[in-house]
C-alpha positions as CSV (number, residue, x, y, z in Angstrom):
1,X,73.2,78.0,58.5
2,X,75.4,78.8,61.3
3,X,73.7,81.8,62.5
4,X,70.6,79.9,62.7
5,X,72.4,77.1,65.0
6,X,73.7,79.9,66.7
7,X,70.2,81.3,67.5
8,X,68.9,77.6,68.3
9,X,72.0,77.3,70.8
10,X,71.1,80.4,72.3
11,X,67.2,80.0,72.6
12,X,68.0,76.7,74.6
13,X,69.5,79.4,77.6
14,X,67.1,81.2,79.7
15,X,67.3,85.0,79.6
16,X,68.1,85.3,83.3
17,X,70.7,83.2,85.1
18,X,69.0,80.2,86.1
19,X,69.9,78.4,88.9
20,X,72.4,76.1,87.5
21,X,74.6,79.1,86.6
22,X,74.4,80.0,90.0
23,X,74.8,76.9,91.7
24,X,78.0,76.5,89.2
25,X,79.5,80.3,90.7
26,X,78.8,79.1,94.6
27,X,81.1,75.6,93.6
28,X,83.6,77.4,91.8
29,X,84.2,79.7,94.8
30,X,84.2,76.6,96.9
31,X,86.9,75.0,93.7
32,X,89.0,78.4,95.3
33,X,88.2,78.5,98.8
34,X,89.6,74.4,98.8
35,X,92.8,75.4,96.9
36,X,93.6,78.8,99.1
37,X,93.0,76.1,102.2
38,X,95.8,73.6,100.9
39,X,98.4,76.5,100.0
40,X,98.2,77.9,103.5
41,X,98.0,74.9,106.0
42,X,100.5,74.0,107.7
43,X,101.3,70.1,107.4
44,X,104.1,68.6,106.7
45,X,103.3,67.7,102.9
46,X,104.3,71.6,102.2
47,X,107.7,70.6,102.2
48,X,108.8,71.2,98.6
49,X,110.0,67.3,98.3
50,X,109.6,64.4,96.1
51,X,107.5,62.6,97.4
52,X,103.9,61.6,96.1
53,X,101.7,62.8,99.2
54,X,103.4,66.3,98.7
55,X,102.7,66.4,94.8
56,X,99.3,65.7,95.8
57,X,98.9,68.2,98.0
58,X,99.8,70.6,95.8
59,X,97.9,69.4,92.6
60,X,94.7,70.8,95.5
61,X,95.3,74.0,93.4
62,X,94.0,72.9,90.2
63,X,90.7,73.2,92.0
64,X,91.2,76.9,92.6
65,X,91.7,77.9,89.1
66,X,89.2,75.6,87.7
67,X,86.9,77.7,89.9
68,X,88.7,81.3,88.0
69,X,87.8,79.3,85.1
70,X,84.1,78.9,85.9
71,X,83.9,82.4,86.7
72,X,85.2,83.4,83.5
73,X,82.9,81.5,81.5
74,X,79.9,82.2,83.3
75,X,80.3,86.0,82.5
76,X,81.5,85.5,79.1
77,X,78.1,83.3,78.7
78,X,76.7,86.4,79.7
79,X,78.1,89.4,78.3
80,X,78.7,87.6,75.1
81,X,75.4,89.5,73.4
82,X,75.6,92.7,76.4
83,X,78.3,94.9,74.8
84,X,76.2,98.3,76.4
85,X,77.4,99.4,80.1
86,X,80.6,97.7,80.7
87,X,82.3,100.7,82.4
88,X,79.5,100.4,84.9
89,X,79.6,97.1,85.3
90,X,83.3,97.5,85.9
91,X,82.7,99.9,88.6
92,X,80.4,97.7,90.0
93,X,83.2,95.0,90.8
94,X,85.7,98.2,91.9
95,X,82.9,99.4,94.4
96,X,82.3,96.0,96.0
97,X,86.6,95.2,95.8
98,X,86.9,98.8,98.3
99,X,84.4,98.2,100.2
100,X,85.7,94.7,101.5
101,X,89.1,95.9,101.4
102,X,88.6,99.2,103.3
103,X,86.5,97.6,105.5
104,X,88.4,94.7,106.4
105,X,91.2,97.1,107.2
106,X,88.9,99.1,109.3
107,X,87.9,95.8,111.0
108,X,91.2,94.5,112.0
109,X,92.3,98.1,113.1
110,X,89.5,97.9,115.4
111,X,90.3,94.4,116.6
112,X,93.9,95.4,117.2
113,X,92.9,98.7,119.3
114,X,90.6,96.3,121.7
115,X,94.0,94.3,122.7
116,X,93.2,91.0,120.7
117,X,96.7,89.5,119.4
118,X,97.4,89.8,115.5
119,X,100.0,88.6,113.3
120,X,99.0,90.1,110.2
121,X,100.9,92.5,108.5
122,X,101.9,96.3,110.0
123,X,98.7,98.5,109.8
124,X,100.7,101.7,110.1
125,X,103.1,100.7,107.5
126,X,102.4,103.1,104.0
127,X,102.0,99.9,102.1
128,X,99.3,98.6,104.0
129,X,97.2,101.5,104.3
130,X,97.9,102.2,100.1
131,X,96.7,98.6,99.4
132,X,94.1,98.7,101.5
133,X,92.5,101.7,99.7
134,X,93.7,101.4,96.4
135,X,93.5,97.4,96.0
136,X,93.4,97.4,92.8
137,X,96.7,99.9,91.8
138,X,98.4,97.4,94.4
139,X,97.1,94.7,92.8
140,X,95.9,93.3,96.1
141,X,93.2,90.9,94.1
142,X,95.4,89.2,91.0
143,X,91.6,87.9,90.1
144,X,89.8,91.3,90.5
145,X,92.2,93.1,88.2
146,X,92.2,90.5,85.3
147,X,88.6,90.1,85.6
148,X,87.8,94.1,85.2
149,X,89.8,94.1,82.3
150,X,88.3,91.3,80.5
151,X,84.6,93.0,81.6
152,X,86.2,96.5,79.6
153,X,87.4,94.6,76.3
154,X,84.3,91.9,76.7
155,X,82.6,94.3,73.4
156,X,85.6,93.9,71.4
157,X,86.0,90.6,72.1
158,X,82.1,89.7,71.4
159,X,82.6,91.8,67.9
160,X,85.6,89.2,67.2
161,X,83.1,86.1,68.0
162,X,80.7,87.9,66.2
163,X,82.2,88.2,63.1
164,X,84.2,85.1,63.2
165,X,82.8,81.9,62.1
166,X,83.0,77.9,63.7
167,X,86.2,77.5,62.0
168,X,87.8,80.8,62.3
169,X,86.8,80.8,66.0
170,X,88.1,77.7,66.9
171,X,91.7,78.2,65.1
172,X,92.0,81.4,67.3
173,X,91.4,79.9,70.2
174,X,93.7,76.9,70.0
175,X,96.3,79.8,69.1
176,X,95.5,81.6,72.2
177,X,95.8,78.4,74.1
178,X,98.7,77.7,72.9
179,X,100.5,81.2,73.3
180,X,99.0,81.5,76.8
181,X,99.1,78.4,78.4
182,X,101.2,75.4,76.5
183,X,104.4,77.8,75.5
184,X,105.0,78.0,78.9
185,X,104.8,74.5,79.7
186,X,108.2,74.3,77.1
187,X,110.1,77.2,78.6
188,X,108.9,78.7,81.8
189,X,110.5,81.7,81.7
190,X,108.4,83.1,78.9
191,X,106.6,85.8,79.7
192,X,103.3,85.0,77.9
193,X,100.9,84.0,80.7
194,X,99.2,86.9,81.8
195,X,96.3,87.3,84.0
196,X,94.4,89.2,82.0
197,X,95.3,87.1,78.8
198,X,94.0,84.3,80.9
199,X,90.6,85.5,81.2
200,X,90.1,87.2,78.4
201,X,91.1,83.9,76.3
202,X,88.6,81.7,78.8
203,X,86.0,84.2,78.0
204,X,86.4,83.9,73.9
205,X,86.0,80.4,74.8
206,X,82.5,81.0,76.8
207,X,81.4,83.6,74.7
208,X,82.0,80.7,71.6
209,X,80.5,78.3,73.2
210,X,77.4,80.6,74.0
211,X,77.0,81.0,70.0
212,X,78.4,77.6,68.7
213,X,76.9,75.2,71.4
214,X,74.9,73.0,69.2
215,X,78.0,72.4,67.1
216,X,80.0,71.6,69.2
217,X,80.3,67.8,70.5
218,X,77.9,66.5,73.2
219,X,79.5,66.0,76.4
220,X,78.3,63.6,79.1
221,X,78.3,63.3,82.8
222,X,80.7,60.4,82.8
223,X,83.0,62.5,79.8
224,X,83.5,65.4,82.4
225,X,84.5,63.2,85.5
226,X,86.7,61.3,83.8
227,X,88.7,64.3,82.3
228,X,88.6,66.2,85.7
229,X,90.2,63.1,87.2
230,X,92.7,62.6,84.0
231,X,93.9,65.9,84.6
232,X,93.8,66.1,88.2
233,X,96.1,62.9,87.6
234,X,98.4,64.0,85.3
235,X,99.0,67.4,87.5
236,X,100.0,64.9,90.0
237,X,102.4,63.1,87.8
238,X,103.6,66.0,86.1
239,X,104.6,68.1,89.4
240,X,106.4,64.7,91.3
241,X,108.1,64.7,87.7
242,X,109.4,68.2,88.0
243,X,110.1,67.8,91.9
244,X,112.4,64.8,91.0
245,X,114.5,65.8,88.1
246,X,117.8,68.0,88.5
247,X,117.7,68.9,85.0
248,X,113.9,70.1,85.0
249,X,114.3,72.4,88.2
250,X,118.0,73.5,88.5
251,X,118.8,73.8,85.1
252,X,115.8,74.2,82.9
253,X,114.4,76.4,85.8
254,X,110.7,74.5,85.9
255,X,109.1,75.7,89.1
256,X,106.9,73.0,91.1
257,X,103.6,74.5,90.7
258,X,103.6,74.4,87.2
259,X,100.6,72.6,86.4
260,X,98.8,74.3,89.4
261,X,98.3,77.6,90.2
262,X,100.4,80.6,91.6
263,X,103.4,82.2,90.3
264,X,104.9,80.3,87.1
265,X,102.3,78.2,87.1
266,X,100.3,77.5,83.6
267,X,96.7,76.6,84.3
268,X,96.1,74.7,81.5
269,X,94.9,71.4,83.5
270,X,92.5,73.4,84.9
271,X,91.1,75.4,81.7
272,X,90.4,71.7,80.0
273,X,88.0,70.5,83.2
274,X,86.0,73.7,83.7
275,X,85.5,74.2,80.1
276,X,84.3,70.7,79.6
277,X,82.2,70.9,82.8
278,X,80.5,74.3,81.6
279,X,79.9,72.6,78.0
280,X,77.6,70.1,79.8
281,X,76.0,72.6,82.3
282,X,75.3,74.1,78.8
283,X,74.1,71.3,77.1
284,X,71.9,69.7,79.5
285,X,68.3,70.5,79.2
286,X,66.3,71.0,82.6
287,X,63.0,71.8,83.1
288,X,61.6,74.5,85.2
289,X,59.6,72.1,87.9
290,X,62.4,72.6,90.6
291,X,62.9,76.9,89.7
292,X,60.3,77.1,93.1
293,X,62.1,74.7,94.8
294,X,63.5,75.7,98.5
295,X,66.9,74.5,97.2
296,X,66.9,76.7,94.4
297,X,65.4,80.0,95.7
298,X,68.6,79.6,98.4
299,X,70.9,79.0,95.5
300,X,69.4,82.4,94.4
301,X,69.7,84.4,97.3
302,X,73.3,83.2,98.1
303,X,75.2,83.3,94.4
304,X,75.0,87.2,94.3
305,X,77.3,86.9,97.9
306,X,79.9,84.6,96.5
307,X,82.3,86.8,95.2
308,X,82.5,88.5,98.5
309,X,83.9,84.6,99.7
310,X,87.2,85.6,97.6
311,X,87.5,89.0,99.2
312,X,87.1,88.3,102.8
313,X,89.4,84.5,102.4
314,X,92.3,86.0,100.5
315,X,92.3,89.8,102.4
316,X,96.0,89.9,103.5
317,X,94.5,91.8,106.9
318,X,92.0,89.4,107.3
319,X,93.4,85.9,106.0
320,X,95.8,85.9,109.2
321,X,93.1,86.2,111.6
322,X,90.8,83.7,109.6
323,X,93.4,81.1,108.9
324,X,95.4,81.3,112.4
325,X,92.4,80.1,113.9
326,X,92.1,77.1,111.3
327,X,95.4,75.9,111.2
328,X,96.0,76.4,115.2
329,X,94.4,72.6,114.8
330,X,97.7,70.4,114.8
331,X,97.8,68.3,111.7
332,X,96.5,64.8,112.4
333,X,97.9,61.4,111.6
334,X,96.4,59.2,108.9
335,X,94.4,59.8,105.8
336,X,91.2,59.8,107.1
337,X,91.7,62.1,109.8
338,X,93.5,64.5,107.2
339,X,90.4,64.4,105.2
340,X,88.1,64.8,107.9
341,X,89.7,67.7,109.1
342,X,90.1,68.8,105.8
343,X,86.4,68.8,104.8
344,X,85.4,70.3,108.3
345,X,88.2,73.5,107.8
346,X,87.4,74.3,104.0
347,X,83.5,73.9,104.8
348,X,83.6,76.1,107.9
349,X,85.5,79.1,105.9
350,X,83.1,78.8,102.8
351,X,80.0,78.8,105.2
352,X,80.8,81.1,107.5
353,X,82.6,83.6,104.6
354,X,79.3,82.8,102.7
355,X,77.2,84.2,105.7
356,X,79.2,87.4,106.5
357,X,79.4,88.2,102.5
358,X,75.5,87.8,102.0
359,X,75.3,90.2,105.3
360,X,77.9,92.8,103.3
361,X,75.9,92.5,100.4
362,X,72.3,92.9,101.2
363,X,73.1,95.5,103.6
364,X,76.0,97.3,101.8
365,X,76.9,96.7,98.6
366,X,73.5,96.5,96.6
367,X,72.7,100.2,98.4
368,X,76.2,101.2,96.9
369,X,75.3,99.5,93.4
370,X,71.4,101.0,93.2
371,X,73.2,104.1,93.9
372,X,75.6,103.7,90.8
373,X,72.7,102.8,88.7
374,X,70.8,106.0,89.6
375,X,73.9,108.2,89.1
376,X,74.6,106.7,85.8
377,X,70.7,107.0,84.8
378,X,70.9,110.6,85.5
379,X,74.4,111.1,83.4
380,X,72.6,109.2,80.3
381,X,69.6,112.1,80.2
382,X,71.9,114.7,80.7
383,X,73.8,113.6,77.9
384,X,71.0,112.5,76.1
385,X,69.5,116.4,76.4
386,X,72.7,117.6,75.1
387,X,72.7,115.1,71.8
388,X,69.0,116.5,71.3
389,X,70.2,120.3,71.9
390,X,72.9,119.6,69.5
């Protein structure tokens, strides 16, 4: 009975992406690009105070990581019945991580040997140069790192959904939920959270819901707005909480950003949004008079680009250059005006990150990818020669 709910669930998905799924990928980069702008800017609510306009500020990251989140379900939705070619796909997100990274430090080197003025970091200091060529050994992308590993353990984990059933499933998950992301909500010192164990427990989750969907509760519109605002709100709460109690901070040793993102931080107000939000992407039936739409054949062309977004905006040779000219705009007085700006900043680095990414990948990174393809094509007849000479 389950397996045939299962194969109902999954009949209801197209076997391509369709455009929801990568609409969903271009607003959770957005989800980052909006929580990357409110940890760098420089206004005043940064200072690490009590105060209600500065916990709000920094509740913006819960934005960031629902967008991780989305990520992490999309490809779990994905690879969940794919278990063949994960090294390549691996590679894949290796290739495209040097080529951005390399290249931007080649692109800043240039701009600082033409006389412009930078800030950024030394570009004849070891470390530099190291991280710039090995960014993932330097861990110079937290996301990129956590995200290969989940793609390499994505078949074991799909043989655990596999053979697990509704019940089993779900008890494994709230165990994983609670060992990641609620332990360290009681004791922040425990070392639990991982960025890998992150992902790779989102992904059970999106790899679940891709066999379970139609048993698991139906989830409205209204049901995933109010949530995102409850927890945005109780982030809010939470982190003036922590900012105003001695005994939280000084001697229980809770950092600030606990209920946000960044170091210490446990996502879990994020993880309960974006899953909800993907169950009703899921969920909700569309039907395939708008696939030739103008709207969607952009939505088409662009998603592919939008993990480039994350690896031009958070380059540590780039951001400088990207984000000095942002925040070289004094900080405004008033609400509105802070909004305004706001809006303006984060929807001129998505756009114009979007732009130069879909450039980069056209031009660059699919040649680099066909050529992976074609090398790994020729490897499987080769060995496939061998097996039959064997």
């Amino acid at each position: 009975m389950n397996q045939e709910k299962g194969a109902s669930g999954a009949a209801m998905i197209r076997k391509k992406r369709d455009w929801r799924f990568e609409l969903m990928r271009m607003l959770a980069m957005l989800g980052i690009v909006i929580a990357h702008y409110f940890a760098s800017d420089n206004w005043a609510a940064h200072a690490n105070e009590a105060t209600w306009p500065s916990a709000m500020h920094q509740s913006m990251d819960i934005f960031g990581q629902i967008g991780v989140t989305w990520f992490a379900l999309i490809s779990a939705f994905f690879l969940a019945h794919r278990s063949s070619r994960v090294f390549l796909r691996a590679m894949k997100v290796w290739v495209e991580t040097f080529i951005y990274s390399a290249g931007g430090f080649l692109v800043v080197s240039i701009i600082v040997m033409m006389g412009v003025a930078y800030n950024g970091p030394d570009l004849s200091a070891i470390r530099t140069i190291t991280s710039s060529f090995l960014p993932l050994i330097s861990d110079l992308y937290w996301f990129v790192g956590a995200y290969i590993i989940m793609i390499i353990l994505s078949p074991f984990l799909n043989i655990l959904v596999d053979h697990t059933d509704f019940r089993g499933l779900l008890k494994l998950i709230t165990i994983l939920l609670f060992i990641v992301f609620i332990w360290k909500l009681l004791n922040p010192s425990i070392g639990y959270f991982t960025d890998y164990g992150y992902l790779c427990t989102v992904y059970l989750i999106g790899a679940g819901i891709r066999k379970y969907s139609m048993r698991l509760p139906h989830v409205s519109f209204v049901a995933c707005l109010s949530v995102f605002v409850a927890c945005w709100f109780l982030c809010v709460m939470g982190t003036y909480a922590i900012r105003s109690s001695y005994t939280l901070t000084q001697v229980f040793g809770f950092p600030p950003n606990l209920l946000g993102a960044g170091g210490g931080a446990s996502p879990i107000l994020s993880v309960i949004p974006g899953v909800c939000s993907f169950l009703w992407v899921v969920q909700k039936r569309t039907s395939d008079t708008h696939d030739n739409s103008l709207a969607v054949k952009m939505v088409r062309a662009l998603a592919p680009a939008t993990f480039g977004i994350y690896l031009l905006h958070t380059n540590p040779l780039l951001k400088p250059v990207l984000f000095g000219f942002i925040f070289s705009v004094p900080e405004p007085a008033g609400l509105m005006r802070k909004a305004l700006l706001a809006i303006l900043s984060i929807m001129f680095i998505y756009v114009t990150s979007l732009l130069i990414s879909s450039i980069i990948h056209y031009a660059v990174i699919c040649p680099s990818t066909k050529m992976l393809d074609c090398l790994n094509q020729r490897l499987e007849v080769v060995r496939r020669k061998r097996i039959s000479a064997n």
